[in-house]
N, C-alpha and C positions, 0 to 999 in steps of 0.2 A: 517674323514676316513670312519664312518658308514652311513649308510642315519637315523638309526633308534639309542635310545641309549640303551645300552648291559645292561639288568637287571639281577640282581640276583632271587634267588626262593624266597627270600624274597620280594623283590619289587614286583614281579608279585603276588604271593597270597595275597597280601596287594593291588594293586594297580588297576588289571585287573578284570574289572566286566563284561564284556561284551566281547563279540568275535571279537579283532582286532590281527595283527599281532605284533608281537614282536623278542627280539634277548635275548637270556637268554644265562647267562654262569656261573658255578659251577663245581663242581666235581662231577665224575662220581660214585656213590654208589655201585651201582650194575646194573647188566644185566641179563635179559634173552631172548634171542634174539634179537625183536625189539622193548624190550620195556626196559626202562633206569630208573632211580631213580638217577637223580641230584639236587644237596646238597652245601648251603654253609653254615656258622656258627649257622644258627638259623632253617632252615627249608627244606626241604623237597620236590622236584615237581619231577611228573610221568611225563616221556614222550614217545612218540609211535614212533619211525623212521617208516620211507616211505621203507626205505630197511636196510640190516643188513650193521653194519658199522665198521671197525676195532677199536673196541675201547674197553676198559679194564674196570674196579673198579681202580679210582685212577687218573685218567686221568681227566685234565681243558680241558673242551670246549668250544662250545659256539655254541648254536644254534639258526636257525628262526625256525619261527612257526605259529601258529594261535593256540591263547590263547580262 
């Protein structure tokens, strides 16, 4: 179904050492504007949207990017 496979914030702070694309998905922490704090059982990863997006604290996503 994906081309890439969906990591958590754990796999990529552990995994990604260099700048390729990825697909991360967690819950939503908090927001302030366009910038995110998604979270699953163990850790933690900031991310920056390109634009502002209907999304909450509490809310599963799943995003691309370039780590």
């Amino acid at each position: 179904m994906f081309e890439r496979d969906i990591l958590t914030p754990t796999d990529v702070l552990r995994a990604a050492a260099t700048h390729t694309k990825i697909r991360v998905a967690g819950r939503v922490m908090s927001r302030n504007g366009s910038d995110v704090i998604l979270s699953d059982a163990l850790s933690r990863l900031n991310a920056q949207l390109p634009r502002v997006q209907s999304i909450e604290s509490g809310f599963l996503v799943v995003f691309d990017g370039t780590w």
